[in-house]
Kinemage of the C-alpha trace (Angstrom):
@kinemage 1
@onewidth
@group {chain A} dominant
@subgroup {mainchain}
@vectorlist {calphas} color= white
{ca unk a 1} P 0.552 -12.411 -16.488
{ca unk a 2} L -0.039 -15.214 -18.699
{ca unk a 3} L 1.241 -17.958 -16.422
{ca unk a 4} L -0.743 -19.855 -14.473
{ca unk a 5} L 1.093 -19.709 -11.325
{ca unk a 6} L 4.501 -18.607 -9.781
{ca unk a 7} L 7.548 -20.274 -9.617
{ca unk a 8} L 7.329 -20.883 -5.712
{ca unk a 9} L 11.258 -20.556 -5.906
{ca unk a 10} L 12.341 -19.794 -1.921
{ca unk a 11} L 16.398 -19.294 -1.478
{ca unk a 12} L 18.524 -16.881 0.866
{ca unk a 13} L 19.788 -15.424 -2.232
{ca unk a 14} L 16.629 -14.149 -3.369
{ca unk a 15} L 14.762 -11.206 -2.779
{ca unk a 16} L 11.406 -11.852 -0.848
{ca unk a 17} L 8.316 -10.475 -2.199
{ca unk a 18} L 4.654 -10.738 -1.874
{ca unk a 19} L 2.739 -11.641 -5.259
{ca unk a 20} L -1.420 -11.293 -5.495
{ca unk a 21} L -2.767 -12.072 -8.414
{ca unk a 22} L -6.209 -11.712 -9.860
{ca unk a 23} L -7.371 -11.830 -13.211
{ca unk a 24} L -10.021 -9.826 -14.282
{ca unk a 25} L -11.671 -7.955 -17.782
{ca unk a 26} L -12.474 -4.371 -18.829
{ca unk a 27} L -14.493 -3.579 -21.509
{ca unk a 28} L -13.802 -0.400 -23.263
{ca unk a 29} L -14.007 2.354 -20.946
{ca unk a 30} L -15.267 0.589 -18.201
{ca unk a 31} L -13.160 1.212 -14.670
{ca unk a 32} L -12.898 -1.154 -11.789
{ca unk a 33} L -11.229 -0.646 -8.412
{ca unk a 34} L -9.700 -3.514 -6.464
{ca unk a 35} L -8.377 -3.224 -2.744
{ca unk a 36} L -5.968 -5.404 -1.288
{ca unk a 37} L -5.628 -5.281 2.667
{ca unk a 38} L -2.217 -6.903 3.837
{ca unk a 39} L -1.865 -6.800 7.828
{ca unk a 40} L -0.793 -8.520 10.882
{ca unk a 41} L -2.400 -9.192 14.312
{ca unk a 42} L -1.634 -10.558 17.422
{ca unk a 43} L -3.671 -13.757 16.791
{ca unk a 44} L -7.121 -14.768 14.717
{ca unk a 45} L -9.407 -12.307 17.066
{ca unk a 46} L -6.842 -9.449 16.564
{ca unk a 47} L -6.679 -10.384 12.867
{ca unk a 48} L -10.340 -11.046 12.089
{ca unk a 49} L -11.151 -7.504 13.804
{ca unk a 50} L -8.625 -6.281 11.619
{ca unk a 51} L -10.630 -7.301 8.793
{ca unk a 52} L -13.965 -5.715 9.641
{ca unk a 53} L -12.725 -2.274 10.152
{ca unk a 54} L -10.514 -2.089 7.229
{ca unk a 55} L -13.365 -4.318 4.687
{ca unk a 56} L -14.335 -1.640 1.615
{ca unk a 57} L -13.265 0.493 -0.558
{ca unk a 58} L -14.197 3.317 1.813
{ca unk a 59} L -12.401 2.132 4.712
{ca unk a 60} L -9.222 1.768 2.662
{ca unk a 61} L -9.758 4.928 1.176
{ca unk a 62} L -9.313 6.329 4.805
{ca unk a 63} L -6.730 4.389 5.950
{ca unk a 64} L -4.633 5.579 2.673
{ca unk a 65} L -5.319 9.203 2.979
{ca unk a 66} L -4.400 8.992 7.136
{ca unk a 67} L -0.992 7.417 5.752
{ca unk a 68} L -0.359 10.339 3.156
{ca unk a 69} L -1.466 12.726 5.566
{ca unk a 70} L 1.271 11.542 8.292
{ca unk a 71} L 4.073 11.398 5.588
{ca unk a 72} L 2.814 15.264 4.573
{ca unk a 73} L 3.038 16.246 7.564
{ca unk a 74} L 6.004 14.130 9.237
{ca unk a 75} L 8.367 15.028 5.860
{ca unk a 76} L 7.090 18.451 5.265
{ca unk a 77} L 8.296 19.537 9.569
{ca unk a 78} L 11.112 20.725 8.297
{ca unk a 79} L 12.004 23.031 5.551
{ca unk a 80} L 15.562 24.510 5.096
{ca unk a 81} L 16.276 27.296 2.485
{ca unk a 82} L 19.716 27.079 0.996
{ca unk a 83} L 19.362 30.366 -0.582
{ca unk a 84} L 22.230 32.594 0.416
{ca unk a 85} L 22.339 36.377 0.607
{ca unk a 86} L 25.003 38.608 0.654
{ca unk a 87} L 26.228 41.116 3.013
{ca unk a 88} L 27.716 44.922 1.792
């Protein structure tokens, strides 16, 4: 984190990645919370009403906890026991 920027290296061979960076200080004890929103729309209208509904750390808050709730439910559907009894 000490550099000032990236290396803005760009090659096939390379894996792509998304890099946000934003300095900030604590001072002892002291707790912050910082929300990103990454998205895509279908143009600057779709995009900037994108923006309004997911703007706070409420709205994210939602959004998150609709995305672990899916994955709960959509990975926990099916359950198989491996135990085996046997037969006399």
């Amino acid at each position: 984190m000490q550099k000032s920027r990236l290396s803005g290296k760009l090659s096939p061979g390379l894996d792509p990645c998304a890099a946000i960076r934003l300095p900030f200080e604590l001072a002892d004890g002291q707790e912050r919370e910082i929300v990103f929103v990454l998205g895509v729309g279908q143009g600057v209208a779709a995009a900037s009403e994108l923006v309004q509904r997911f703007r706070g750390t409420e709205a994210a808050r939602t959004a998150l906890e609709a995305v672990w709730h899916y994955w709960t439910h959509t990975l926990g559907a099916v359950n198989v026991d491996t135990l085996t009894t046997q037969s006399t």
